[in-house]
C-alpha positions, 0 to 999 in steps of 0.5 A: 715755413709757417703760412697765414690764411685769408679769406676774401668775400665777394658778393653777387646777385643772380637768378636760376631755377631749379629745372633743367631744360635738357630734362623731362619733366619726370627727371626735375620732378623726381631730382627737385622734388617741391622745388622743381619749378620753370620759374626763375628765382633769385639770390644775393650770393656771398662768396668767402674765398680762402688762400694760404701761404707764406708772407712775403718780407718784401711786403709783410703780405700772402697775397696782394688783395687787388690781385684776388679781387681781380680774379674773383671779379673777372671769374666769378662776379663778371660772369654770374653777377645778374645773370640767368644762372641756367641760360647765361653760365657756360654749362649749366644749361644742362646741370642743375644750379645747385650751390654745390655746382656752383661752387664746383664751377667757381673753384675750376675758374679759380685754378690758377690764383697765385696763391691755392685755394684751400676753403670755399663757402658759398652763401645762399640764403641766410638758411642755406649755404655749401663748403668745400675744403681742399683737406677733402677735395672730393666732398662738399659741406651743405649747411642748413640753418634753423630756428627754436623758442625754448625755455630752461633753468641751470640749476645742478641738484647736487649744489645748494641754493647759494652755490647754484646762484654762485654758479649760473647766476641769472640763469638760475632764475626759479622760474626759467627763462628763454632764448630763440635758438639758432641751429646749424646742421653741416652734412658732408659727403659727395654730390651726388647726380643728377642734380650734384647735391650732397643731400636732399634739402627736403629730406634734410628739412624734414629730419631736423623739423621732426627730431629737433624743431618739433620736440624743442619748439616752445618747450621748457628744456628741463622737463618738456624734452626725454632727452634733457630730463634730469640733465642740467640743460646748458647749451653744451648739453642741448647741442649734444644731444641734438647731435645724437639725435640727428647723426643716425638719421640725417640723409648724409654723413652729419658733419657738425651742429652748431648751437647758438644761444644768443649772438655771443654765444654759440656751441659745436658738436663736429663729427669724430674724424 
């Protein structure tokens, strides 16, 4: 039988830092790096919950959206909406607060929906969000956003003048021109201990900031990048290459990058299964 799939945000805002009292001070060092800290922060949280199923003829629905937001207001919202993620969540006076804990915390309080739960995302930051997908149940998705200023021009050698035009039309502008690019980098695997993240978003930082945020920030793409230097730049182009770079050097299995080009447009490079 065929199934259809719908997906449910909720939003809540909650504080917690990146310490764990029941450590000493040289284990949240050592597992938070530049982010331990004793001082509380906080976030707007945005939750997509995703169900699958039939529909029901008697209704033409999968699943009546009262009864998900009852149970995502009665376990999730109620018991993290501001609140002390570290002092007033069961638990997580001894587990760090990581997105990935939070949202394995969350998918245990959503055992027992009507309808299984096949696809969580929890939202962060704009920057910063994890994914789990019940195709994978013991793996997590972390996600990192950044951003770029680049120039280029499409233009393809072997074309004439008019062809190009034809082609790429203003993009073929002789004198280029620009875009703030946006990039998604997704690295999957499982949480590891002690603070049960899938990677170190340090570590993360600093790969993207050195291979890709350095290399492309305020460059012409057609002749500032090794990589792009005799290729036609096109998006499809660039998040390729961006993806052969970062795959061999990401501290975790890269699952995907997504490259936006403008807010129409975006390009993803996922992972060979």
């Amino acid at each position: 039988m065929r199934t259809v799939s719908l997906t449910r945000r909720v939003a809540f805002s909650s504080g917690h830092r990146y310490w764990v009292d029941a450590w000493t001070d040289d284990e949240n060092r050592a597992a938070f790096g530049e982010w331990a800290s004793h001082m509380m922060h906080g976030h707007n949280y945005a939750l997509d919950v995703t169900v699958e199923g039939p529909v029901d003829p008697a209704n033409g629905m999968v699943i009546n959206i009262k009864v998900i937001d009852a149970f995502l207001q009665e376990r999730v919202v109620r018991i993290f909406a501001q609140r002390s993620i570290n002092d007033e969540v069961p638990g997580f006076d001894r587990l760090a607060p990581s997105g990935e804990n939070i949202l394995t915390f969350i998918r245990e309080q959503l055992n027992d929906l009507p309808l299984p739960v096949t696809h969580l995302r929890l939202e962060e930051t704009s920057d910063l969000a994890v994914e789990w997908d019940a195709s994978q149940p013991n793996l997590m998705m972390l996600t990192r956003t950044y951003e770029f200023a680049a120039s280029h021009r499409l233009h393809e050698p072997s074309l004439t003048e008019a062809e190009n035009l034809e082609l790429f039309g203003k993009c073929n502008n002789p004198s280029g021109h620009g875009h703030n690019y946006l990039v998604e980098v997704a690295v999957i695997g499982e949480p590891k201990p002690p603070t049960s993240m899938v990677a170190r978003i340090e570590e993360l930082d600093a790969v993207v900031e050195r291979e890709i945020i350095d290399r492309y920030d305020h460059k012409n793409l057609n002749c500032d990048v090794p990589e792009l230097v005799g290729k036609n730049p096109t998006s499809e182009v660039v998040a390729l290459a961006i993806f052969e770079r970062l795959e061999p050097l990401v501290p975790a299995k890269l699952g995907k990058v997504v490259l936006h080009e403008t807010a129409r447009n975006r390009f993803e490079v996922r992972a060979k299964s």
